[in-house]
One Martini backbone bead per residue (centre of mass of N, CA, C, O) as a GRO file, in nm:
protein
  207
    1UNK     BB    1   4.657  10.620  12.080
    2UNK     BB    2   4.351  10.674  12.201
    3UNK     BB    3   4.077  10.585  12.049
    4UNK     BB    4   3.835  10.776  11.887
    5UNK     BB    5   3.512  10.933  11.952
    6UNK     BB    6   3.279  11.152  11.900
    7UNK     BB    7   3.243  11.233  12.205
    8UNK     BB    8   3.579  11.324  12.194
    9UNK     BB    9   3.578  11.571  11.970
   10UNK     BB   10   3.288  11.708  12.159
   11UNK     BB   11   3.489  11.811  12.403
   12UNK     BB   12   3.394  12.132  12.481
   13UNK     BB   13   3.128  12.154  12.371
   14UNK     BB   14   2.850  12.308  12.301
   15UNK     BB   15   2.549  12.152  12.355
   16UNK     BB   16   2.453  12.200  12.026
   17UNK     BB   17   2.722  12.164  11.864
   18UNK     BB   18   2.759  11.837  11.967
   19UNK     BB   19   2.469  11.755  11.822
   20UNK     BB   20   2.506  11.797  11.549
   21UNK     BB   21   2.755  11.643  11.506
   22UNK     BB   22   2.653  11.363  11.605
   23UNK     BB   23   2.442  11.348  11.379
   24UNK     BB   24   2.610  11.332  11.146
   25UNK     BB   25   2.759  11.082  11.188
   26UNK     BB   26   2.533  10.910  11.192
   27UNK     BB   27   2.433  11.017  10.872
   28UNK     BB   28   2.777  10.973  10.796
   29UNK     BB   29   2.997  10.761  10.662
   30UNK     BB   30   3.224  10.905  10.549
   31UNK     BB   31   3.278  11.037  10.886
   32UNK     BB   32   3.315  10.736  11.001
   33UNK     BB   33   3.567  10.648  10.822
   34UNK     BB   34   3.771  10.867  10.912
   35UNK     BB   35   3.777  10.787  11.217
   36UNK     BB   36   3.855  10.507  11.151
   37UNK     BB   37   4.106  10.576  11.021
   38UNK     BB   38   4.242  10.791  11.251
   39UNK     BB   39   4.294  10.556  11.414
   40UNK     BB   40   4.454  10.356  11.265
   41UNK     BB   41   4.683  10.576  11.257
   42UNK     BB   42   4.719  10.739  11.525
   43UNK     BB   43   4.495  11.016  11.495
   44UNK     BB   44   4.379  11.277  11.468
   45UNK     BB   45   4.105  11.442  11.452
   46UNK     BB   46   3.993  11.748  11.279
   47UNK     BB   47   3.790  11.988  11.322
   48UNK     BB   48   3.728  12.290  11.104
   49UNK     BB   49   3.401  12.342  10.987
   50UNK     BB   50   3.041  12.378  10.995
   51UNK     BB   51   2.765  12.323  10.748
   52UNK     BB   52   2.458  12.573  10.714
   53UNK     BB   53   2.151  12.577  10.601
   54UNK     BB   54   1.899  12.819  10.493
   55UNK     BB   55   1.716  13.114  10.476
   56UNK     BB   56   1.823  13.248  10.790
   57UNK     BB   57   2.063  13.361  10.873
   58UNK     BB   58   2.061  13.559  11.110
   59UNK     BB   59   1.825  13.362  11.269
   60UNK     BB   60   2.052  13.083  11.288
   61UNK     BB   61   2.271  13.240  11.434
   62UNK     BB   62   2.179  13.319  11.726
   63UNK     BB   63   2.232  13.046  11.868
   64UNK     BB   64   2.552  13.119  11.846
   65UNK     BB   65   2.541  13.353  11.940
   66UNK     BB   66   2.474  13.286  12.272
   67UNK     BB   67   2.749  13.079  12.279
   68UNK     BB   68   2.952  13.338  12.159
   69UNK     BB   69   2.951  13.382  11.875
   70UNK     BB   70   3.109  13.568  11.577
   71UNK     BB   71   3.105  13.815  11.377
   72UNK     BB   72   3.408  13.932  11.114
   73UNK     BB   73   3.337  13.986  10.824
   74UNK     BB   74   3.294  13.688  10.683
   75UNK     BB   75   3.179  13.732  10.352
   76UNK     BB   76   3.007  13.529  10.102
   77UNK     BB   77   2.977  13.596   9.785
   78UNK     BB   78   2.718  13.464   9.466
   79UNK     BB   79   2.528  13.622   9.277
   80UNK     BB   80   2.554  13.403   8.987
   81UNK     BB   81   2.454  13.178   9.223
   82UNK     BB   82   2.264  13.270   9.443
   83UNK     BB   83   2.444  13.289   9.724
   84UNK     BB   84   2.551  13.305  10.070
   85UNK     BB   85   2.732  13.397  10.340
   86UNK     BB   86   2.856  13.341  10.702
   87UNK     BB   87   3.130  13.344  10.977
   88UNK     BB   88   3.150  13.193  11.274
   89UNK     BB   89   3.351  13.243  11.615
   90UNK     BB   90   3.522  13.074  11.815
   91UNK     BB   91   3.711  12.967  12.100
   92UNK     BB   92   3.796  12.636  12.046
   93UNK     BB   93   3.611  12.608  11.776
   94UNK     BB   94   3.425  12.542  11.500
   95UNK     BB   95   3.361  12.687  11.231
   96UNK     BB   96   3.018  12.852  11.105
   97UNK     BB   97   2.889  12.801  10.823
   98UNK     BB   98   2.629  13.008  10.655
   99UNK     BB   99   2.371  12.927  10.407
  100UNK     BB  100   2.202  13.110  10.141
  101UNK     BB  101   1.962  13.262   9.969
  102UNK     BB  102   1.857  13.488   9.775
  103UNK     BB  103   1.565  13.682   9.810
  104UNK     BB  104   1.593  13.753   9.536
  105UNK     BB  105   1.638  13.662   9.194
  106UNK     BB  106   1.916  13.513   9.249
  107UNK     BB  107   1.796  13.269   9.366
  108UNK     BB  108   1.699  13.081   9.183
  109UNK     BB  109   2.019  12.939   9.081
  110UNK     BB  110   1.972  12.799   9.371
  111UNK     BB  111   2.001  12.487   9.572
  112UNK     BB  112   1.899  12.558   9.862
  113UNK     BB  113   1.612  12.578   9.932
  114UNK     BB  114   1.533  12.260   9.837
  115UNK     BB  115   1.685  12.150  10.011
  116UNK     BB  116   1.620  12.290  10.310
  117UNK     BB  117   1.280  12.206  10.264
  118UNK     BB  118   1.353  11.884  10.324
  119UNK     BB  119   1.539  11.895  10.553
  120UNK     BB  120   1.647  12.203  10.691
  121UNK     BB  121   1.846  12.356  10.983
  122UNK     BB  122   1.928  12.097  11.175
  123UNK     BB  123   2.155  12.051  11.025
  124UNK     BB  124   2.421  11.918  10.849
  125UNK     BB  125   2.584  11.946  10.551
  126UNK     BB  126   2.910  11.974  10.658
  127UNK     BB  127   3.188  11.842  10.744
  128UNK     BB  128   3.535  11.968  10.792
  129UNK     BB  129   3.873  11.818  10.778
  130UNK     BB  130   4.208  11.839  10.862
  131UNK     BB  131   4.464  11.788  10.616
  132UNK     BB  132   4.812  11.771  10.530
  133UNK     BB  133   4.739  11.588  10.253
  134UNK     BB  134   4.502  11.572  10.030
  135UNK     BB  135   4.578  11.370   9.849
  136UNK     BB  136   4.635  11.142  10.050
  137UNK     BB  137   4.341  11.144  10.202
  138UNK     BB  138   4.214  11.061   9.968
  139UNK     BB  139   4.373  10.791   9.876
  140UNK     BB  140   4.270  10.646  10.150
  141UNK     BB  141   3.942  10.685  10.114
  142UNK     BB  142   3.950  10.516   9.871
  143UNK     BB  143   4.049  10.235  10.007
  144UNK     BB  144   3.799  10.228  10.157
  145UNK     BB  145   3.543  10.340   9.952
  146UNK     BB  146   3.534  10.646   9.908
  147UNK     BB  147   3.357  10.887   9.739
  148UNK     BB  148   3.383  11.142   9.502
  149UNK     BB  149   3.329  11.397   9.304
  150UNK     BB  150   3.557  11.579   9.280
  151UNK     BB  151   3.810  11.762   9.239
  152UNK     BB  152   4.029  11.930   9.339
  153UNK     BB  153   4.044  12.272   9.525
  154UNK     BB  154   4.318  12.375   9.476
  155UNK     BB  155   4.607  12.399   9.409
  156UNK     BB  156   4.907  12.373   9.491
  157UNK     BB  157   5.036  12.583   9.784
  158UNK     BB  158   4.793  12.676   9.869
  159UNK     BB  159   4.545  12.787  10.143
  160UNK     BB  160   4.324  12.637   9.995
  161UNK     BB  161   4.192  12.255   9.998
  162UNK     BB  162   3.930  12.091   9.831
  163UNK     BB  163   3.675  11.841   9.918
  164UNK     BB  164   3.419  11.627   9.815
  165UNK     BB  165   3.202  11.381   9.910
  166UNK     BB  166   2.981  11.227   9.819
  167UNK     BB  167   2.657  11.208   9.877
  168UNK     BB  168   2.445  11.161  10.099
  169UNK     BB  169   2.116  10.959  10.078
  170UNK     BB  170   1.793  11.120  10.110
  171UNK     BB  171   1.498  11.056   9.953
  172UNK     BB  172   1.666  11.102   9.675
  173UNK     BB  173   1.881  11.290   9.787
  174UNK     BB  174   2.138  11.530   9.849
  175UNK     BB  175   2.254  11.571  10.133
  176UNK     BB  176   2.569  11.465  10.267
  177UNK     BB  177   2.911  11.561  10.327
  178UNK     BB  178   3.287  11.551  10.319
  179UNK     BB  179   3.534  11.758  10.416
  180UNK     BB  180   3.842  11.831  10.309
  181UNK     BB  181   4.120  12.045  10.460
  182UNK     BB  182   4.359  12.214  10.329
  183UNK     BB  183   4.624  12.401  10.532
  184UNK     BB  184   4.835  12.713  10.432
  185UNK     BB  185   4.820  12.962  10.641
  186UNK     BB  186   4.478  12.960  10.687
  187UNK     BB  187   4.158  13.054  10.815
  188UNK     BB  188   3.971  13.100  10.590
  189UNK     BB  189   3.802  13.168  10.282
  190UNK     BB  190   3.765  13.100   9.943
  191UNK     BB  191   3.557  13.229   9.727
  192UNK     BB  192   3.635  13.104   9.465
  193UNK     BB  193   3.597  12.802   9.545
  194UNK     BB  194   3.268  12.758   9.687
  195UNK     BB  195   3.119  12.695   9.438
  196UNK     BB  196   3.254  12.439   9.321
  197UNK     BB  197   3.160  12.277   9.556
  198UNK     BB  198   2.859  12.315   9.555
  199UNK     BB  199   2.846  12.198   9.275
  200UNK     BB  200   2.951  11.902   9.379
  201UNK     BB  201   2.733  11.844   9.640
  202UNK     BB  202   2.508  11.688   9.395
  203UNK     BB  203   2.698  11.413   9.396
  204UNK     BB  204   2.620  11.097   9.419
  205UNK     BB  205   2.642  10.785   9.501
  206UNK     BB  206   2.737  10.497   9.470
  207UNK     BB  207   2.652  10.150   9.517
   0.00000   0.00000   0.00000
């Protein structure tokens, strides 16, 4: 297999969507050395879908609705954790996942504000790729040096396993991170899982 470039992920992606991408690889350490794995494997590198936060997905939605992709009622909602999402989808791209903080009192719980004020929401915060065996995808990161925040998220044998690799700092902060996502016949999100990805999220590499 001819050796994949991230030119190569986003070849007929919308170019908004191609350039987010492109900018993520750039900013992500861990996101390159995927790639990286991924060639020397001479295997295919498979983008799941990209997450953006931001202060309001209807208003960030636009953009995506303009290209095509479509809401299907796909809301995950966490009150007692300040934060929500919807999931935009086009055919043929990888699922857009965009989430904010609540707007009520109890958004004041989320770390979405303060990331956002810094970053703003024209970066991706993570993008996930998808692996046929997360164990085994984990321990080959590591071999590789890259480091994890925190343990696999679900069971064995469920529909949806993931795992957040620490983040990347820019100006002392966590920045962004790379989702490992084993799919067991399931093409959603399952709400119970990403909140505790989410607080792993803001766990640091060390140097």
């Amino acid at each position: 297999m001819k050796a994949q470039a991230v030119a190569d992920l986003v070849r007929g992606y919308d170019v908004p969507v191609a350039r987010l991408v492109e900018r993520y690889f750039q900013d992500t350490e861990a996101a390159r050395a995927a790639l990286e794995l991924a060639n020397r494997a001479g295997r295919a590198l498979v983008i799941d879908h990209i997450t953006i936060r931001t202060r309001r997905v209807d208003e960030r939605a636009q953009e995506f609705h303009r290209l095509g992709f479509r809401y299907h009622d796909e809301l995950i909602e966490y009150p007692d954790q300040g934060w929500w999402a919807k999931v935009y989808r086009k055919a043929g791209m990888p699922a857009v996942f965009i989430d904010q903080a609540y707007d009520d009192a109890r958004g004041g719980k989320s770390l979405l504000p303060a990331w956002v004020d810094r970053f703003g929401d024209q970066v991706l915060h993570h993008i996930a790729i998808r692996v046929p065996d997360i164990e085994a995808a984990k321990g080959e990161f590591e071999r590789a040096g890259v480091q994890f925040s925190g343990a696999i998220v679900g069971p064995r044998g469920t529909r949806l396993r993931q795992i957040f690799t620490a983040a990347e700092v820019r100006d002392g902060q966590a920045f962004s991170v790379l989702e490992l996502a084993e799919r067991n016949g399931y093409d959603g999100f399952v709400p119970e899982q990403a909140d505790g990805l989410m607080q792993s999220s803001i766990v640091k590499k060390t140097a």
